[in-house]
Structure formats: structure tokens, C-alpha cells
N, CA and C atoms as a LAMMPS dump frame, in Angstrom:
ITEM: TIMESTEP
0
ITEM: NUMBER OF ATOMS
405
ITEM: BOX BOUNDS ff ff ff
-5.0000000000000000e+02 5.0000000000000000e+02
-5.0000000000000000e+02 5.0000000000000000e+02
-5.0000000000000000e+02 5.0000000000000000e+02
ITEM: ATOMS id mol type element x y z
1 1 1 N -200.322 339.538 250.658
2 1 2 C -198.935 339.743 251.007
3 1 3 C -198.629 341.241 251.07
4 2 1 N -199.152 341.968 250.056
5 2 2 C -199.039 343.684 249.833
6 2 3 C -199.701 344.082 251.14
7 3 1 N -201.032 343.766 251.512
8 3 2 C -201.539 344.186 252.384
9 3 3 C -200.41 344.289 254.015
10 4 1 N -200.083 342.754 254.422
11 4 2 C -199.398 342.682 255.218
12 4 3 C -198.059 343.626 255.46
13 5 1 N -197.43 344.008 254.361
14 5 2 C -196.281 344.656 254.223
15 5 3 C -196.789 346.097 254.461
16 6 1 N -197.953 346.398 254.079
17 6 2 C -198.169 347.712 254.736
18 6 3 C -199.039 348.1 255.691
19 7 1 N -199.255 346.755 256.565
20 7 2 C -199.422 346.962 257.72
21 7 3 C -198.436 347.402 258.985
22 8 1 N -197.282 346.434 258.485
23 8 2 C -196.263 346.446 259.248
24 8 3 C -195.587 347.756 259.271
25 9 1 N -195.299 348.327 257.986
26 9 2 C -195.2 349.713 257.908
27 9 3 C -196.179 351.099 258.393
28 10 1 N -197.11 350.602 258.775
29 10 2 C -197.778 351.684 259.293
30 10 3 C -197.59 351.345 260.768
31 11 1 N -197.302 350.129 260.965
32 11 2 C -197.276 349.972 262.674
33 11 3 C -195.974 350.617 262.922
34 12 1 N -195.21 350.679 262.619
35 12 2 C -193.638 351.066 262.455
36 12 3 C -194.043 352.633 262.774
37 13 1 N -194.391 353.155 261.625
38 13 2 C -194.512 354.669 261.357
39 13 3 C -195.294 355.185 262.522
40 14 1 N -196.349 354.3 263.32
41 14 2 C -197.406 354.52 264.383
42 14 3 C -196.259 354.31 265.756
43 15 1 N -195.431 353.605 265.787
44 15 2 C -194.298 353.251 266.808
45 15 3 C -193.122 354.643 267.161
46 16 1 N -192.979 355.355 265.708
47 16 2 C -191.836 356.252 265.371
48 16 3 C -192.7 357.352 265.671
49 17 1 N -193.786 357.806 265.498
50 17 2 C -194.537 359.124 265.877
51 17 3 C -194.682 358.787 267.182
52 18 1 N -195.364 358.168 267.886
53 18 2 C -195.371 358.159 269.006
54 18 3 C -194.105 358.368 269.886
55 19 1 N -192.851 357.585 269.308
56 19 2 C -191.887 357.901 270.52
57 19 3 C -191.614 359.405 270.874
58 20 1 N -191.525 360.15 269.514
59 20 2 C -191.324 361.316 268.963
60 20 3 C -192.431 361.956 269.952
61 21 1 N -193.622 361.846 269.892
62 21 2 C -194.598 362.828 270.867
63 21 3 C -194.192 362.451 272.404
64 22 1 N -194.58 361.343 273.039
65 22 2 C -193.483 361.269 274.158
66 22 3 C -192.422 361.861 274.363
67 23 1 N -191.503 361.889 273.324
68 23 2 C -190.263 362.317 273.615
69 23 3 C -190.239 363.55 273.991
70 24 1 N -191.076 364.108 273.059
71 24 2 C -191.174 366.088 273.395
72 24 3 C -192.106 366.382 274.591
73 25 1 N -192.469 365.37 275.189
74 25 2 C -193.041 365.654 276.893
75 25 3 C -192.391 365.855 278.041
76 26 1 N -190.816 365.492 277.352
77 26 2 C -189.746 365.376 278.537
78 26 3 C -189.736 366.714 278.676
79 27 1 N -189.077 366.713 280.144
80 27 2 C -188.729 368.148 280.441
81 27 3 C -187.444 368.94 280.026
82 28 1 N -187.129 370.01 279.911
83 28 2 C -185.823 370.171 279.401
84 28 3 C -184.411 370.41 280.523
85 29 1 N -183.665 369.676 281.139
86 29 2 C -183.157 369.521 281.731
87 29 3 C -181.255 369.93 280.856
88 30 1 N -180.933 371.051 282.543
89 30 2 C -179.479 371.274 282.16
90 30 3 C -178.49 370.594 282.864
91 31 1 N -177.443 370.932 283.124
92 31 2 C -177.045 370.222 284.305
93 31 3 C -175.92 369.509 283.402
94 32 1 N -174.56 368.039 284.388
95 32 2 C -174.749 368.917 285.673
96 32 3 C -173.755 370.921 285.642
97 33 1 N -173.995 371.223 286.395
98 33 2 C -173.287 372.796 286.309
99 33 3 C -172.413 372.528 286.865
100 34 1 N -171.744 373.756 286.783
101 34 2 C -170.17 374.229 287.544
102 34 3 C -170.043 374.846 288.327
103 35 1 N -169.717 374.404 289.453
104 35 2 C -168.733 373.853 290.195
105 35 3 C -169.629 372.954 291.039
106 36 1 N -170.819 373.106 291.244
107 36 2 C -171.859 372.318 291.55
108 36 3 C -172.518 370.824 291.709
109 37 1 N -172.315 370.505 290.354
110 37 2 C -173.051 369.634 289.741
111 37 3 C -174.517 369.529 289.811
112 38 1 N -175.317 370.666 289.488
113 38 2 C -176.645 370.742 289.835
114 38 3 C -177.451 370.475 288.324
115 39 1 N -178.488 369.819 289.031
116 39 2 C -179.326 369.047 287.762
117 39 3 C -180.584 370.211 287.365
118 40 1 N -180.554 370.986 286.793
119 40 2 C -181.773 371.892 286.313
120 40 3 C -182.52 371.451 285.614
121 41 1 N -184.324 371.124 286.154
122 41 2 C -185.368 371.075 285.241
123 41 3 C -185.757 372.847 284.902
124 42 1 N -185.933 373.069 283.502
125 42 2 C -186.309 374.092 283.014
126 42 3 C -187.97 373.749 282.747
127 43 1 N -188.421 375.338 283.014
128 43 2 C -190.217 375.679 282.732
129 43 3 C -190.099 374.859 280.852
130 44 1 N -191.215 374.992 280.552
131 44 2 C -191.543 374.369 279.129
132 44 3 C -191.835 375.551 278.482
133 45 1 N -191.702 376.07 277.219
134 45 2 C -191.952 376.612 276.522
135 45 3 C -193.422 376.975 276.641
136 46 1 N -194.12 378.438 276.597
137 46 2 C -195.427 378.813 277.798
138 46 3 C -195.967 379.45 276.499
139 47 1 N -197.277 379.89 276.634
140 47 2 C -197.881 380.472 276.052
141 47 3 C -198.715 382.123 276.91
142 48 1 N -198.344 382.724 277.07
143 48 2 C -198.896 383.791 277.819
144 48 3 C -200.021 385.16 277.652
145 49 1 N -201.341 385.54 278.046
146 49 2 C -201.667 386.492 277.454
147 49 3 C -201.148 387.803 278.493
148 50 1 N -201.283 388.918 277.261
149 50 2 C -201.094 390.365 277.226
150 50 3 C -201.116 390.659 278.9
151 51 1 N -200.36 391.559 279.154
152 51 2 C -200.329 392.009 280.669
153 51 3 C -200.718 390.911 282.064
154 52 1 N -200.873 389.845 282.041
155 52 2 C -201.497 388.463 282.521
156 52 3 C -199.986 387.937 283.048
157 53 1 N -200.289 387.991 284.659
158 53 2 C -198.742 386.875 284.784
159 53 3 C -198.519 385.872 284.26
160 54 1 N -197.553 385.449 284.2
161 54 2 C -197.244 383.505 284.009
162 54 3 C -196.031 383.578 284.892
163 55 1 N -196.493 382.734 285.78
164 55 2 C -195.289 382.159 287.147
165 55 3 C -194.165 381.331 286.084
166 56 1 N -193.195 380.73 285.929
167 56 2 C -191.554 380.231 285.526
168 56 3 C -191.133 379.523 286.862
169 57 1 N -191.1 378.073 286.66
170 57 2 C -190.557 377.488 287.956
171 57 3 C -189.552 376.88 287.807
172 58 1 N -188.082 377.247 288.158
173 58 2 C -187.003 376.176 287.575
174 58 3 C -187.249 375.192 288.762
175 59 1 N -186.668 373.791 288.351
176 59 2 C -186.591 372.829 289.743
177 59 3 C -185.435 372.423 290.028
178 60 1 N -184.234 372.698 290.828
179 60 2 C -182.902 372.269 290.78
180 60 3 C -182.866 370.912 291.949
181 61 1 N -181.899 370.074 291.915
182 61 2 C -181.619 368.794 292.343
183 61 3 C -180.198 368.646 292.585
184 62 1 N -179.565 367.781 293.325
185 62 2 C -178.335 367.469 293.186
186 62 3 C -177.985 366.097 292.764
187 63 1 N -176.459 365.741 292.3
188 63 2 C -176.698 364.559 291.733
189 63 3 C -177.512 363.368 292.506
190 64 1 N -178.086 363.347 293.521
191 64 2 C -178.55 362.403 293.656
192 64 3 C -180.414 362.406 293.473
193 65 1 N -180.511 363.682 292.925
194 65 2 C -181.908 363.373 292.713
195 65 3 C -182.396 364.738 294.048
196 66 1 N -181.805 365.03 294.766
197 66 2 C -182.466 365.963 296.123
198 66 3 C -182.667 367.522 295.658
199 67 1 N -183.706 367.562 296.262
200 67 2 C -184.215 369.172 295.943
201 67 3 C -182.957 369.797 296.96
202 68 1 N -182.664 371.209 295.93
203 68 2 C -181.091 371.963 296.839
204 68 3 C -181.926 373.784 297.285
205 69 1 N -181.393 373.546 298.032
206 69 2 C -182.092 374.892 298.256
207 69 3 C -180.734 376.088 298.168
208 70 1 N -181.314 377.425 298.552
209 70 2 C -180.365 378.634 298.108
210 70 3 C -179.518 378.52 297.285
211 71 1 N -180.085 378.224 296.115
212 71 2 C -178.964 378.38 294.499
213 71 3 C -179.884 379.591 293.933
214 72 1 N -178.806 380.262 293.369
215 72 2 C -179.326 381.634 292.698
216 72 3 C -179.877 381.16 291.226
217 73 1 N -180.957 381.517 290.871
218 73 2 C -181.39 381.273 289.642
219 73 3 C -181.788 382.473 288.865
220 74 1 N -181.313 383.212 287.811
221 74 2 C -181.361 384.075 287.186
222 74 3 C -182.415 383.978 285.972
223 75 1 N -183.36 385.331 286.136
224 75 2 C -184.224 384.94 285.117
225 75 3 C -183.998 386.349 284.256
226 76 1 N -183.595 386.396 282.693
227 76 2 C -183.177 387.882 282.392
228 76 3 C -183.858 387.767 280.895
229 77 1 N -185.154 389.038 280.727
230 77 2 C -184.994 389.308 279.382
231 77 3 C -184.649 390.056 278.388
232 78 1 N -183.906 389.286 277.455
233 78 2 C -182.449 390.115 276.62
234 78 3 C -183.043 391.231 275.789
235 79 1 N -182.159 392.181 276.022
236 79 2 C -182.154 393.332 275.515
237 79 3 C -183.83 393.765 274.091
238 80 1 N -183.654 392.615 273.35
239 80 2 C -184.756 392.702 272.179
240 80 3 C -186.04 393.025 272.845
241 81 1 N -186.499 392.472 273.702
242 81 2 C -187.689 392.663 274.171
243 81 3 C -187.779 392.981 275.636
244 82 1 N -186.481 393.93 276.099
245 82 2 C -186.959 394.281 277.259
246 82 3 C -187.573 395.561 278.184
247 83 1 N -188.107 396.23 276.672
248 83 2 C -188.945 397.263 276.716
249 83 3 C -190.396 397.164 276.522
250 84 1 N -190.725 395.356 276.164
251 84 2 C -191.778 394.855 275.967
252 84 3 C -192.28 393.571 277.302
253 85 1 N -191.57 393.465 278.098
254 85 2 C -191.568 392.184 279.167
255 85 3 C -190.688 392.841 280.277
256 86 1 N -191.126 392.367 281.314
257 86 2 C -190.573 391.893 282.436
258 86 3 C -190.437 390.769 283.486
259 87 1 N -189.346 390.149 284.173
260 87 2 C -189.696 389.266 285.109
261 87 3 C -189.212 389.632 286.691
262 88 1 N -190.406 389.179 287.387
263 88 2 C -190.432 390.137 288.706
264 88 3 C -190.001 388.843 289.432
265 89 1 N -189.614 388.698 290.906
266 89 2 C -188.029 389.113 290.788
267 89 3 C -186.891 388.534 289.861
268 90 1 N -185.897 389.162 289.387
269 90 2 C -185.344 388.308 288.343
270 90 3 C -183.962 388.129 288.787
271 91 1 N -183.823 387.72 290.565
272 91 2 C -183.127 386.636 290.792
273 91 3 C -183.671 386.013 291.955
274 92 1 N -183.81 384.817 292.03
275 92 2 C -184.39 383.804 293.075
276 92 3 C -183.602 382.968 294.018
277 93 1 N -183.821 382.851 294.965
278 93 2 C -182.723 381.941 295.828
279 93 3 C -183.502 380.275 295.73
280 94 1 N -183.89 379.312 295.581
281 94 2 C -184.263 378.321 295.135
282 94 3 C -185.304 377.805 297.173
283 95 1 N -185.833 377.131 297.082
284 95 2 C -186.524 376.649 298.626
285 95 3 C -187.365 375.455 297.998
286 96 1 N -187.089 374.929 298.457
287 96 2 C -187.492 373.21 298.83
288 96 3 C -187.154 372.496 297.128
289 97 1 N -185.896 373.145 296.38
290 97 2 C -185.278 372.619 295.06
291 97 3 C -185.994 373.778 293.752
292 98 1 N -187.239 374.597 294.429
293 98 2 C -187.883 375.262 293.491
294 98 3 C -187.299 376.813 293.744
295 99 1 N -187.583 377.574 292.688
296 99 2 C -187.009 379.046 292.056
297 99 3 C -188.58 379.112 291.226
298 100 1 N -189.054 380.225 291.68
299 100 2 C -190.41 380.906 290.505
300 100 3 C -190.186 382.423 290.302
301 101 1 N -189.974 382.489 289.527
302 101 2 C -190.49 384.177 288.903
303 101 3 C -191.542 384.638 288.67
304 102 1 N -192.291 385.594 288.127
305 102 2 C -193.369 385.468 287.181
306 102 3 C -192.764 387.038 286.131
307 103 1 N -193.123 386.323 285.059
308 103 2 C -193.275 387.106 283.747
309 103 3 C -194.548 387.796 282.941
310 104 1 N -194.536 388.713 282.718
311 104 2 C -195.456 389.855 282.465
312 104 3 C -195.386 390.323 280.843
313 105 1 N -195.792 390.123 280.324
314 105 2 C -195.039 391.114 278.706
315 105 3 C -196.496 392.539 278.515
316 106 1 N -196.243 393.633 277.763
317 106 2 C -196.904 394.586 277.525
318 106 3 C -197.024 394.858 276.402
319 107 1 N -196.666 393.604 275.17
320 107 2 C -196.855 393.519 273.911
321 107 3 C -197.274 392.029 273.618
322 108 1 N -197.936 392.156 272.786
323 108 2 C -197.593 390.323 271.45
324 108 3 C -196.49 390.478 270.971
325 109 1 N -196.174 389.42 270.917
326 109 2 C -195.283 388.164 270.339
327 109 3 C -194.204 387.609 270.478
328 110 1 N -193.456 386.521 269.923
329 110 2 C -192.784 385.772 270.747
330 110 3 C -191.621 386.299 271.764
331 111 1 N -191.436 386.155 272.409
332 111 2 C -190.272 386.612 273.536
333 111 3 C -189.694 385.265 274.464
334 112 1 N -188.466 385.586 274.751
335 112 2 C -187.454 384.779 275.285
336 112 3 C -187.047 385.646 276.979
337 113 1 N -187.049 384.58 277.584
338 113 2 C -186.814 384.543 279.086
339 113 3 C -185.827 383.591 279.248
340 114 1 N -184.322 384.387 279.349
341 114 2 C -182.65 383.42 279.99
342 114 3 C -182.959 382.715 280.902
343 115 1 N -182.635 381.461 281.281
344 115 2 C -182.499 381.39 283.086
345 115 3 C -181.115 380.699 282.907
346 116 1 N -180.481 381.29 284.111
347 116 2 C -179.161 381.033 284.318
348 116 3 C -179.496 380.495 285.24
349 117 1 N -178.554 379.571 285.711
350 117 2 C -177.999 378.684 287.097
351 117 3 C -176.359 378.214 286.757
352 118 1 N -175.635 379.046 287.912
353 118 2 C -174.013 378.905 287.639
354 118 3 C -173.601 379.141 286.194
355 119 1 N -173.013 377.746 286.1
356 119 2 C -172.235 378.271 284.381
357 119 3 C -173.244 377.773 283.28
358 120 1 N -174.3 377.559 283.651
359 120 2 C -175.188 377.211 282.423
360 120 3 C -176.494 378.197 282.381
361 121 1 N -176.617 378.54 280.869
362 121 2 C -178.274 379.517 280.31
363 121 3 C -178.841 378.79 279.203
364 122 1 N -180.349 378.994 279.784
365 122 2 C -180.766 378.673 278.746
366 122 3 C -182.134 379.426 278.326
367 123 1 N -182.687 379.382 277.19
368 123 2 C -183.627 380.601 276.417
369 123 3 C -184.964 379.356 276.135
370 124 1 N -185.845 379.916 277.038
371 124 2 C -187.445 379.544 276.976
372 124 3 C -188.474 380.624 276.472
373 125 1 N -188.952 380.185 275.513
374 125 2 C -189.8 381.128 274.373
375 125 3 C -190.996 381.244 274.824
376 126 1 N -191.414 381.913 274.873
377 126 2 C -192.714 382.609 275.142
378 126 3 C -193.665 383.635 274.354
379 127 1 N -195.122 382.827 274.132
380 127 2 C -195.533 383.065 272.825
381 127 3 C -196.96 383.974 273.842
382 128 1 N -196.161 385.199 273.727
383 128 2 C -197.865 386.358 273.868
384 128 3 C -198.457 386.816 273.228
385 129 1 N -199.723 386.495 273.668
386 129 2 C -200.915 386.783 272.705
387 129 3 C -202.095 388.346 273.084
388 130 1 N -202.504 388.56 272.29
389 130 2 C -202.895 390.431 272.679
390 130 3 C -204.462 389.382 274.079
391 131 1 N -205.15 390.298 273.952
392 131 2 C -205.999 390.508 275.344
393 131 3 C -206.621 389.355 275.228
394 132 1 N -207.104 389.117 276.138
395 132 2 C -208.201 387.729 276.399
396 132 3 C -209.493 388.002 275.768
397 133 1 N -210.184 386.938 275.446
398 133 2 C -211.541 387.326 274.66
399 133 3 C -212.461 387.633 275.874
400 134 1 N -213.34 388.502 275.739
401 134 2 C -214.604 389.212 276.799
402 134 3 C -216.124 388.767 276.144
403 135 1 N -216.207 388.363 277.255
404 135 2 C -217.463 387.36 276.767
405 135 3 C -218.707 388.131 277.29
């Protein structure tokens, strides 16, 4: 009977982690904006090395699901680290629903990249790491 009862409880606990890892696969989505109503998928939280691009792709939509083209998407990094990073160009007109930047940093460690679209920002972390290993 003991046994059974903590089976069921581990299937439970095996049910509750899992949704939880799924769950954090979703993308992070803003939306809708103002005056717009535009649906923003945001890049995922990146990992980047030292002087090494990493492209940033927002994906914008309208409410019905359609890629929108020429929406300005702002990519800005705040003041703390912007003697340590840059993002080239850091405003985008959007084409076929997509906006890419690419981001550069000239130091380690963590740093934040804004992206605005209309009345909504949001802060994607970015974890740089010093040089690549040389083999």
C-alpha cells in the first residue's frame, strides 16, 4: 500500500517537472501593443562569446497570427554596459514579420539588450563569456 502511494507521488512530481521544463520552452511573447495590437515573439535569453556576433531576431505578427512588416523595432543597450556591448543596427524596420540585429560585447559578463516595439520593452540577458577555447 506504502509502495503504491509513493508511486503515485512520484508520478505526480514527474508530471509537475515536466510541465515546468516545457513550460520554459515557450517563447517570450509581448503584445498586444499600442496603438497596434502587435503580437511580439522575443529572442530567448543567449549565451554569447567575447567579440563573436550573436544575430537577435524579434518576430512580430498581427492579431491574426500574420507576419507585419515595417514596424520599428528598437534594440538599446542601457547605459551599464554600454561601454562594454554594442548592437549594430539598433533600429530595424521588420520584413517578412522578422527584425535582426546582431550584438557584439568587448567584455564578460552578463549584459542586457532592451527591445522596444511601440509602447512595450523588454530586457533579454545575455551571458558573455571571455574567448573561445583554441585547440
Amino acid at each position: 500500500m506504502r509502495q503504491c502511494t509513493l508511486s503515485r507521488w512520484f508520478v505526480a512530481l514527474l508530471l509537475v517537472a515536466g510541465s515546468f521544463v516545457l513550460g520554459s520552452c515557450q517563447p517570450t511573447v509581448l503584445g498586444p501593443t499600442t496603438p497596434s495590437g502587435y503580437r511580439v515573439v522575443l529572442p530567448e535569453a543567449s549565451q554569447a562569446v567575447r567579440s563573436h556576433p550573436l544575430a537577435l531576431t524579434v518576430r512580430i505578427s498581427d492579431a491574426a497570427g500574420k507576419p507585419v512588416d515595417e514596424v520599428l523595432v528598437r534594440f538599446h543597450i542601457p547605459e551599464t554596459w554600454a561601454a562594454r556591448a554594442q548592437v549594430d543596427p539598433p533600429t530595424v524596420a521588420t520584413r517578412q514579420g522578422q527584425a535582426t540585429t546582431t550584438f557584439r560585447a568587448r567584455a564578460a559578463g552578463q549584459m542586457v539588450v532592451q527591445i522596444t516595439v511601440e509602447d512595450r520593452t523588454a530586457d533579454i540577458p545575455i551571458t558573455v563569456v571571455g574567448d573561445a577555447p583554441r585547440f
